[in-house]
C-alpha positions as CSV (number, residue, x, y, z in Angstrom):
1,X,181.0,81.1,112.3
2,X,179.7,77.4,111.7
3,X,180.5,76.2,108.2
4,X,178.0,73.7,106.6
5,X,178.6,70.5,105.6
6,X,177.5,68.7,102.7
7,X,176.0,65.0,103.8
8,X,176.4,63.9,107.5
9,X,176.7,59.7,107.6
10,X,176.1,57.8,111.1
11,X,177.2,54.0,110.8
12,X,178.9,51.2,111.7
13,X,178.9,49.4,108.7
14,X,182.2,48.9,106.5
15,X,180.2,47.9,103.7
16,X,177.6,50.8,104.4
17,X,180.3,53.0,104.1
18,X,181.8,51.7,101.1
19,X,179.1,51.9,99.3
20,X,178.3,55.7,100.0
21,X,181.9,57.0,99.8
22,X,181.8,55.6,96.3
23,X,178.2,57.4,95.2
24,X,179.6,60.2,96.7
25,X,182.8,60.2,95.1
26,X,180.3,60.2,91.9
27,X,177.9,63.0,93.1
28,X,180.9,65.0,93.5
29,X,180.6,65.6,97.6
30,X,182.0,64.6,100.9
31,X,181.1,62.6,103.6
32,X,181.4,63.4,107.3
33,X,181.3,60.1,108.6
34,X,180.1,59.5,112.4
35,X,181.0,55.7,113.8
36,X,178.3,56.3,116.8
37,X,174.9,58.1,117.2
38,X,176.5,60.3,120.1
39,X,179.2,61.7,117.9
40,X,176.5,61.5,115.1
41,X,173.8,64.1,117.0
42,X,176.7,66.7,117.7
43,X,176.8,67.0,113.7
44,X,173.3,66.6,113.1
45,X,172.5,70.6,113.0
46,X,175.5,71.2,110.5
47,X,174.5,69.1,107.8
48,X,173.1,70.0,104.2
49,X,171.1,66.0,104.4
50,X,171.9,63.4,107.1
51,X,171.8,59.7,105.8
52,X,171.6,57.2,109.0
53,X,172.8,53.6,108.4
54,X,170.2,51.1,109.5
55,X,172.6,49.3,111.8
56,X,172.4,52.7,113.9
57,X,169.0,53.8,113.1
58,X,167.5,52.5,116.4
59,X,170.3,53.7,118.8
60,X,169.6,57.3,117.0
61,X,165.8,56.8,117.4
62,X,166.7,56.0,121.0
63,X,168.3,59.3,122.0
64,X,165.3,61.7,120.3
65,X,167.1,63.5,118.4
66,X,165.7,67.4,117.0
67,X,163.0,67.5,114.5
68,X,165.1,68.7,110.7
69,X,164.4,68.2,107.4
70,X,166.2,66.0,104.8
71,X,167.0,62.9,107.2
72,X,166.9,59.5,105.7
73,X,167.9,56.4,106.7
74,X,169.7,53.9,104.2
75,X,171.1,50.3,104.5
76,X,171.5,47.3,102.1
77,X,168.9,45.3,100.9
78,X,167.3,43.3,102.2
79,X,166.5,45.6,105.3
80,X,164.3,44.3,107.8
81,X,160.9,45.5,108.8
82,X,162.1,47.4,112.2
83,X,163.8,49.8,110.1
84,X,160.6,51.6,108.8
85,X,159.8,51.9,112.8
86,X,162.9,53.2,113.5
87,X,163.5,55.7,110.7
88,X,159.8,57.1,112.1
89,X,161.2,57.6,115.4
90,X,164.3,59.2,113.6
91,X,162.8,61.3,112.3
92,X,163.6,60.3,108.8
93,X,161.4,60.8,106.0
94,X,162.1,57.7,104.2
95,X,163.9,54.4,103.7
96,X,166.4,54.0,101.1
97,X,167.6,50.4,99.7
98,X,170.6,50.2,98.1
99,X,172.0,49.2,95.7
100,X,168.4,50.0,94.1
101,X,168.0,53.5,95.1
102,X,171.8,54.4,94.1
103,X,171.4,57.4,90.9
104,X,168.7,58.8,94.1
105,X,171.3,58.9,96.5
106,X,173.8,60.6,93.9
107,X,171.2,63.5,93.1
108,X,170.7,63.7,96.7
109,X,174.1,63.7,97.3
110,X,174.6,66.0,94.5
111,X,171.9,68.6,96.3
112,X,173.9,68.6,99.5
113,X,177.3,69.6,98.1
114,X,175.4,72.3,96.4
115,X,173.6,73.2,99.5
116,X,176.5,73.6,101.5
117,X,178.2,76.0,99.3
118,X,175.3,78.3,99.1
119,X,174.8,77.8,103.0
120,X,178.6,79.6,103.0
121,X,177.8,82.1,100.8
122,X,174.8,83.2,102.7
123,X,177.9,83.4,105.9
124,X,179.2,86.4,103.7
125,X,181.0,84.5,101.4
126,X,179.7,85.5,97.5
127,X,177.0,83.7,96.1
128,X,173.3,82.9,96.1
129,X,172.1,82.4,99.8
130,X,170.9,78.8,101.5
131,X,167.3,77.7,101.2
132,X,166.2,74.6,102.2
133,X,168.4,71.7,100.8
134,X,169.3,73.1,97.3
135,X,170.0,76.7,97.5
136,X,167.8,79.8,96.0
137,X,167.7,79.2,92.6
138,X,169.4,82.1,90.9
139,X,167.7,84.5,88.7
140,X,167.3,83.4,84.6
141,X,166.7,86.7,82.7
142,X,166.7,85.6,78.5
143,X,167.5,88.1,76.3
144,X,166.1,88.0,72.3
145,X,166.3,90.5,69.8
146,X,163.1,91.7,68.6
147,X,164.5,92.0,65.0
148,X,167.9,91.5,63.5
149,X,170.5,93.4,64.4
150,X,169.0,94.2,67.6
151,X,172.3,93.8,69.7
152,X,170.6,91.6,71.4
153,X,174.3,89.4,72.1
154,X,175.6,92.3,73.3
155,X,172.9,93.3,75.5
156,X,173.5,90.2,77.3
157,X,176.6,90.0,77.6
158,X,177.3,93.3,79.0
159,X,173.8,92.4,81.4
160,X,176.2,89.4,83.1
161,X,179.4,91.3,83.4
162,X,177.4,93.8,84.9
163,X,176.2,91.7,87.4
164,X,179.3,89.6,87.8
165,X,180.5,92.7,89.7
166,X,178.2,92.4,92.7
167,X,176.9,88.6,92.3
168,X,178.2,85.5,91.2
169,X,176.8,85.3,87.7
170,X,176.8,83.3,84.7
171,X,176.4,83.7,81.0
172,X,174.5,80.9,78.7
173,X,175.0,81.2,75.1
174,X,171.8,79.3,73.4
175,X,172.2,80.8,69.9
176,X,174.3,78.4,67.4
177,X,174.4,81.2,64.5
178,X,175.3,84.2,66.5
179,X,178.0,85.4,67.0
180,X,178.9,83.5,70.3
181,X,179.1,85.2,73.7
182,X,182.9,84.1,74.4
183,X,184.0,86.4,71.6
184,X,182.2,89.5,72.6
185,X,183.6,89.2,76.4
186,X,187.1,88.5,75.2
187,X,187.0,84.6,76.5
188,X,186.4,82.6,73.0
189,X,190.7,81.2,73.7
190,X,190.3,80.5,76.9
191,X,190.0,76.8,78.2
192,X,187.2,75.2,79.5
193,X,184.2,73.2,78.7
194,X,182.0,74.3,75.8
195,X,178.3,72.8,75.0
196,X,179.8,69.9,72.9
197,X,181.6,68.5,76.0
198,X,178.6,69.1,78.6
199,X,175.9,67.7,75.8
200,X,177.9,63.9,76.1
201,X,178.7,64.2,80.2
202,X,176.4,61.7,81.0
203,X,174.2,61.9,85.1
204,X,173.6,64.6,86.9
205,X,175.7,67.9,87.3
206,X,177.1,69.2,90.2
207,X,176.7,73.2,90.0
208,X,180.2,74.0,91.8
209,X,182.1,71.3,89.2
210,X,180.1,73.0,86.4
211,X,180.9,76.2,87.4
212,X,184.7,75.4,88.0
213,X,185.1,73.5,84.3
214,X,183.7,76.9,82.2
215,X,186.1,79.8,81.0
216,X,186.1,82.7,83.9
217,X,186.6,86.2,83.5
218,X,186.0,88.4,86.3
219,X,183.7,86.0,88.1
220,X,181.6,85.8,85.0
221,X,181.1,81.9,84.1
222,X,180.4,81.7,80.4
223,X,179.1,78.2,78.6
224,X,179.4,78.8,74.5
225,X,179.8,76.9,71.7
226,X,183.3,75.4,70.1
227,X,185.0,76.2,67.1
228,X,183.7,73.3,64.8
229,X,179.8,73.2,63.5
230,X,177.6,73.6,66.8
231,X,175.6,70.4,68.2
232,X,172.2,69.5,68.5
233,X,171.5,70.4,72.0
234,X,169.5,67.5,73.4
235,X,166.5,69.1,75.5
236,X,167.1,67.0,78.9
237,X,170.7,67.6,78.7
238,X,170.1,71.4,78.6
239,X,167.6,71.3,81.0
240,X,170.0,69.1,83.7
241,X,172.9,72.3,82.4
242,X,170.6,75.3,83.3
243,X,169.2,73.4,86.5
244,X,172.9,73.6,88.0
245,X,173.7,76.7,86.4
246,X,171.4,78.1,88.0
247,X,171.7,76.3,91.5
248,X,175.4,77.6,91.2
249,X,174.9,81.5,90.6
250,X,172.6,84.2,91.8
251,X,172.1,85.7,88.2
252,X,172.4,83.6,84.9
253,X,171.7,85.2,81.4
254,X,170.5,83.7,78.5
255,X,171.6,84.8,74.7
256,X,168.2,83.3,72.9
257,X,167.6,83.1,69.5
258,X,165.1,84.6,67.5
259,X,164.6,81.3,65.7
260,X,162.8,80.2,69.0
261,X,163.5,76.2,68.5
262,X,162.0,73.6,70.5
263,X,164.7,74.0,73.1
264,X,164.9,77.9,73.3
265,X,161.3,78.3,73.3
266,X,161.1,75.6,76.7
267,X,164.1,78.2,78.5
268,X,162.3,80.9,77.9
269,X,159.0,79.3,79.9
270,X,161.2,78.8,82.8
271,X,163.0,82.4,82.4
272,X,161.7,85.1,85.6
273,X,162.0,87.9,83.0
274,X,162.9,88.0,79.3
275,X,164.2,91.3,77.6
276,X,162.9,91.3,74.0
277,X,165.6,94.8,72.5
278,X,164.0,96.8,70.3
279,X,165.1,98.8,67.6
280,X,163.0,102.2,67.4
281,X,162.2,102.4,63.5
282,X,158.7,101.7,62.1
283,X,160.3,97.9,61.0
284,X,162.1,97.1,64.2
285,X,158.8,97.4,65.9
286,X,156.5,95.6,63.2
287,X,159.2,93.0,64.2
288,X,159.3,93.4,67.8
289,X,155.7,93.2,67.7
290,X,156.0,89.7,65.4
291,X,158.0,88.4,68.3
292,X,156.0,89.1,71.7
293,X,152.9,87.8,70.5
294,X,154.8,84.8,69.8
295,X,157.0,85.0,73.8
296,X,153.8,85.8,75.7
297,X,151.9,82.8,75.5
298,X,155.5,81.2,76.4
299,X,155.8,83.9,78.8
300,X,153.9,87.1,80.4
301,X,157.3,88.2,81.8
302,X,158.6,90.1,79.2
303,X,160.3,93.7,79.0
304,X,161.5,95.8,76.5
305,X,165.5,97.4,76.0
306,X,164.8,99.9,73.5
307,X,168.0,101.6,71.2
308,X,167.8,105.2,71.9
309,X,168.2,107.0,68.4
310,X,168.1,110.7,67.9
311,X,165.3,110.3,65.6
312,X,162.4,106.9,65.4
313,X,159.9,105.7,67.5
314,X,160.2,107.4,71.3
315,X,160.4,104.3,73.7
316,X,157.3,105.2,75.7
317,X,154.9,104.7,72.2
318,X,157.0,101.5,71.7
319,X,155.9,99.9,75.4
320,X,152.2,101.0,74.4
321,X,152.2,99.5,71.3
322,X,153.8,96.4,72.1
323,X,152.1,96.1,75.2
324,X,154.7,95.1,77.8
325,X,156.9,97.6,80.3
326,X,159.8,99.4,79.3
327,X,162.9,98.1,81.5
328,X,165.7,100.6,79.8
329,X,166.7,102.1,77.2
330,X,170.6,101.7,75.3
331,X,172.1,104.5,73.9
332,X,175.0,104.9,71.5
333,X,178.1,103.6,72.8
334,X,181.0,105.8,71.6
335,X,184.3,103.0,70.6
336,X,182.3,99.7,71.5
337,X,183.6,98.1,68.5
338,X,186.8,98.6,70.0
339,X,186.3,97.1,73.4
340,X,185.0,94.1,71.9
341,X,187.7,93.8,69.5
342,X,190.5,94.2,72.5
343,X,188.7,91.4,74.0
344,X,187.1,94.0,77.1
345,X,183.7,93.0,76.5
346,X,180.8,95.6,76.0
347,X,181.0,96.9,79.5
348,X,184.1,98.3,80.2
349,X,183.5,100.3,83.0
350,X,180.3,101.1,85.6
351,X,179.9,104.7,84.4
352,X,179.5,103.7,80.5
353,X,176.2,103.8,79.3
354,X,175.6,100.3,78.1
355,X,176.6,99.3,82.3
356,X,173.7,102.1,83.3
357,X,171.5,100.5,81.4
358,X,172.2,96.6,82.0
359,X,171.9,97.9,85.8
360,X,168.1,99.7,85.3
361,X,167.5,96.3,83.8
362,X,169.2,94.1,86.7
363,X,167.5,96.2,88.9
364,X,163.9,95.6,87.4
365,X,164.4,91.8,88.2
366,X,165.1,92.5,92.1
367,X,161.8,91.3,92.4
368,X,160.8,88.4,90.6
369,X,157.0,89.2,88.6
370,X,154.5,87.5,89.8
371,X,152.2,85.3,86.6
372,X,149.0,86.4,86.1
């Protein structure tokens, strides 16, 4: 089995190399470093992104090496006009200047440490599988109450321990006044980085290092909020946060408000499927109805988790009257309180009810929808 690398270097240069060890010391990825094109071409297939040093860039062109993707070739300004003619017969599809093109190279650099891990995933390791240079993007399902007191926090939370069992999986907490995801999967004293410390990390983030620095249980990553009043979440900063959640996992759920702020209302346009949970009652849907008109011009991807109660509205009238697809429906949980309160989480077992139904709704994103 041939195990990826991140970022393949061929150069001569001492100064070259420097310079690239140190971005990459920033990006948060490795280096294989070849002193010669010969040694250089025996890597070339291996690598997530191959950067050739000018100084080699015409002994590489020389030898014809095989057509890939994300090869460019990078020196120190000034570089002289042959380089452009070499990097063409490279095979390179640019020509990067440094120390100009430098927070590029990071993000590039970045990409290839993340590529590389998925690349050994998709070898039978777990997590998402290699495509192109970043990985498959995983799967962003939001979750919103359609009223209060929905359970929608509890839906998603027991939807990503669900699929922490078979995937890698993650668990983003976007509501500041609800009741916080860490508590209800029994992780709200364990260590690791919370929004307030991700919302100040300034550059780009690398999905495995943002992955590694949240609190774990059971291969579920969970980001939450701290103890003290919750921060303003800056919109680039949370965008740049899901972008390498999501490069990092092959499912990552979303606890949105129903406040719908600036911030929430731009996840959910980038969310493959949001579950709106509805109670059954006459109010729960005048509600649930309040809230899709407002998701589906954000959205068209939405489905329904109805509360199965002996008596109210039966789920199938609920779909047709809201007018989106019913994806399952949650029955009473007999001692959930208690699971919650011993710090189990809602799903405390795969035969439970609450895990049937956070599996009929996994299971309904196999696919992503297509937009109209």
């Amino acid at each position: 089995m041939t195990t990826a690398s991140a970022a393949l270097l061929i150069t001569r240069d001492d100064r070259l190399l420097d310079e690239l060890l140190r971005l990459a010391a920033a990006a948060g990825s490795s280096l294989d470093v070849a002193h010669d094109s010969a040694s250089g071409l025996r890597a070339w297939g291996a690598a997530s992104v191959v950067l050739v040093g000018a100084d080699l860039a015409s002994r590489v062109a020389e030898q014809r090496p095989p057509r890939r993707d994300h090869v460019h070739v990078v020196g120190l300004a000034p570089l002289p006009d042959e380089v452009f003619r070499d990097a063409l017969g490279a095979g390179a599809l640019d020509v990067v200047e440094l120390p100009r093109a430098e927070s590029w190279v990071v993000d590039l650099l970045t990409d290839a440490a993340d590529a590389a891990d998925a690349a050994d995933a998709a070898d039978g390791r777990r997590g998402p599988a290699a495509d192109g240079l970043r990985g498959a993007d995983g799967h962003l399902l939001g979750v919103v109450a359609g009223s209060g007191g929905a359970g929608a926090t509890t839906f998603a939370c027991a939807l990503a321990q669900t699929a922490a069992r078979q995937e890698r999986a993650a668990l983003v907490d976007l509501d500041p006044l609800g009741p916080g995801v860490d508590r209800v999967v029994g992780l709200d004293t364990a260590t690791g980085a919370r929004w307030d410390a991700l919302l100040s990390a300034p550059g780009r983030l690398s999905s495995r290092s943002l992955r590694a620095a949240l609190p774990d249980k059971d291969g579920l990553a969970v980001l939450s909020w701290g103890t003290g009043p919750p921060p303003a979440l800056d919109p680039a900063a949370v965008r740049e946060v899901l972008s390498a959640t999501r490069r990092g996992n092959d499912v990552v759920v979303v606890d949105v408000p129903r406040s719908l702020d600036e911030v929430s209302a731009e996840v959910v346009t980038r969310c493959d499927r949001v579950l709106v949970l509805v109670e059954p009652t006459i109010p729960g849907v005048a509600a649930a109805s309040r809230m899709t008109g407002v998701l589906n011009p954000l959205n068209e991807r939405l489905g329904l988790v109805v509360r199965r109660r002996r008596t109210g509205v039966p789920s199938d009238q609920v779909a047709s009257v809201l007018g989106a697809p019913l994806v399952a429906e949650v029955p009473h949980q007999r001692r959930l309180d208690e699971h919650v309160q011993l710090g189990l989480g809602p799903v405390h077992g795969t035969r439970s009810s609450l895990a049937r139904a956070a599996r009929a709704a996994l299971d309904a994103r196999a696919t992503r929808p297509e937009r109209s």
